[in-house]
C-alpha positions as CSV (number, residue, x, y, z in Angstrom):
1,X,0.0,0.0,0.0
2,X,1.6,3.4,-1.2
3,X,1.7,6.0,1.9
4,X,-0.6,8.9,-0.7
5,X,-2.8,7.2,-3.0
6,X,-6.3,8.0,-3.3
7,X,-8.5,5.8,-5.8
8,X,-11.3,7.1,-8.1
9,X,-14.2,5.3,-9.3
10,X,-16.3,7.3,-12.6
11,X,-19.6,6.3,-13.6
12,X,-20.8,8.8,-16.9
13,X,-24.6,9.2,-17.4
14,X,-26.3,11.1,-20.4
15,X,-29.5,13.4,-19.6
16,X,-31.2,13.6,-22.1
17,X,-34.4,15.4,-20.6
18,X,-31.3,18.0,-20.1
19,X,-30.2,18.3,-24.2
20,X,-31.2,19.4,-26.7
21,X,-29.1,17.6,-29.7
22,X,-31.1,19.7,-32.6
23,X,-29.3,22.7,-30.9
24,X,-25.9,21.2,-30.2
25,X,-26.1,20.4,-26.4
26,X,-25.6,17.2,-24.9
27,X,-25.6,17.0,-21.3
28,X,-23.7,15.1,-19.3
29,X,-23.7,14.2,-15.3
30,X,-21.0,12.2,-13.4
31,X,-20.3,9.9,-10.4
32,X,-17.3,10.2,-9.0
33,X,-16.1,8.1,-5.6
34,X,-12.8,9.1,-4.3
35,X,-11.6,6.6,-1.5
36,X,-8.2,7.1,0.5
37,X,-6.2,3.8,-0.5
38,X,-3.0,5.2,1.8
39,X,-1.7,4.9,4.8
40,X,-2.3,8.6,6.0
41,X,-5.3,10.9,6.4
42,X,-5.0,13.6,3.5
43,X,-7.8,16.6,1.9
44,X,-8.6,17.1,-1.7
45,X,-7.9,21.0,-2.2
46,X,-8.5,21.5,-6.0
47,X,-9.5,19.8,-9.0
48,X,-8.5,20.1,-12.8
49,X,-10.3,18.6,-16.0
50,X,-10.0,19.0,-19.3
51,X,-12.9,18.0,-21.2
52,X,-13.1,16.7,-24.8
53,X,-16.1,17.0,-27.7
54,X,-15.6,14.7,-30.5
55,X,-15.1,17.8,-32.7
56,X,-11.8,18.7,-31.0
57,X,-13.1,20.9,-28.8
58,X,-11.1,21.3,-25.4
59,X,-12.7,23.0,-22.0
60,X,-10.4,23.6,-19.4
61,X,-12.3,23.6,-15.3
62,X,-9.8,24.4,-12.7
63,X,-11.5,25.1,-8.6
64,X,-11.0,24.8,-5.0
65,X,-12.7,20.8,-4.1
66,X,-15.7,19.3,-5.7
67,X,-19.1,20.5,-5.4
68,X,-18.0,23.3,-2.7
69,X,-16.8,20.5,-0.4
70,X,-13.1,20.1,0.1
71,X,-13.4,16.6,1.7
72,X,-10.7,15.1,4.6
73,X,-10.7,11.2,4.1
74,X,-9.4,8.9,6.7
75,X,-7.1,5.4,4.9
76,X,-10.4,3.7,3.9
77,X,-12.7,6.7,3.7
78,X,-14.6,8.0,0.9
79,X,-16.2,10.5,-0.1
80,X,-18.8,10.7,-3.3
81,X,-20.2,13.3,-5.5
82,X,-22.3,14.3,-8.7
83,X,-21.5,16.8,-11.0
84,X,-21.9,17.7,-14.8
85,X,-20.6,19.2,-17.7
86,X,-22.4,19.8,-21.2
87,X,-20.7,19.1,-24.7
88,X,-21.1,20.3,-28.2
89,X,-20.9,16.7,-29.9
90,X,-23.2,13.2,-28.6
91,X,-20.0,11.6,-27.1
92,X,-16.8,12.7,-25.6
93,X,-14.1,12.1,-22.8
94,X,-13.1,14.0,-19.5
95,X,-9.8,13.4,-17.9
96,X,-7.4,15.4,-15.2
97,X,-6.1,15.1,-11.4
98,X,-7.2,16.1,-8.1
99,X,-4.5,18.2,-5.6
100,X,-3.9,16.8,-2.2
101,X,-2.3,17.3,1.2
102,X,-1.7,15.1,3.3
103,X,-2.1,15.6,7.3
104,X,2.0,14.5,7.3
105,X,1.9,17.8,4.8
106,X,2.8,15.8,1.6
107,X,1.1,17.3,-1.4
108,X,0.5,15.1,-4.0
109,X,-1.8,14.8,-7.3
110,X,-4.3,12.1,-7.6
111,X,-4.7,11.5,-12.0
112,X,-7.9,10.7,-13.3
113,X,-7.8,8.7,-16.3
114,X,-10.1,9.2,-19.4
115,X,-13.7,8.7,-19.4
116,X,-15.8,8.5,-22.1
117,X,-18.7,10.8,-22.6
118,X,-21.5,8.8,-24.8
119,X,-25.0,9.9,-25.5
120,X,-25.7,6.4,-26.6
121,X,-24.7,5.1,-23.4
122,X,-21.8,4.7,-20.7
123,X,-20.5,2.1,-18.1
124,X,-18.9,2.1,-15.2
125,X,-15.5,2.0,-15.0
126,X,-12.8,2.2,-11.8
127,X,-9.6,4.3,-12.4
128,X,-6.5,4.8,-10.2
């Protein structure tokens, strides 16, 4: 077990009562599970995500925590949240990190791996 190491868990949805695809916007809403895997208590500070449309389009979100919560996770804690972002095209991907510190002081980044955004459906998937 690393002494930092927080894992991430993503599940995508589409909301389609939320789009309007005649018009270019597909909504998206997201699941995200963070759980302390380490060996020390530690806070997610910020969060950074770039988010992809099919058509090359790039959004950059950069903020202090997720969803106005800055959360303080225990080894085995979690915390989870629901959030959303809207895209130009039916499918897409999201990736970036979270910024940590740890209670010893240690800050570290937690990376996100790519998930995909689909309008015709998405799945559950675990990242580290």
């Amino acid at each position: 077990m690393s002494k930092y190491a927080f894992n991430v868990e993503v599940q995508p949805s589409y909301l389609p009562e939320q789009s309007e695809p005649d018009q270019g916007v597909y909504s998206f809403a997201y699941t995200i599970q963070i759980t302390n895997a380490g060996e020390v208590t530690a806070q997610l500070i910020s969060r950074h995500w770039l988010i992809e449309d099919a058509a090359g389009g790039t959004e950059e979100v950069k903020g202090l925590g997720v969803v106005g919560h800055q959360p303080l996770l225990q080894p085995g804690e979690s915390f989870r949240y629901t959030s959303g972002c809207r895209l130009r095209t039916a499918n897409g991907m999201m990736h970036g990190s979270y910024f940590c510190v740890a209670e010893d002081g240690e800050r570290f980044d937690v990376p996100i791996a790519p998930f995909l955004l689909d309008a015709g459906g998405a799945g559950r998937r675990t990242l580290h």
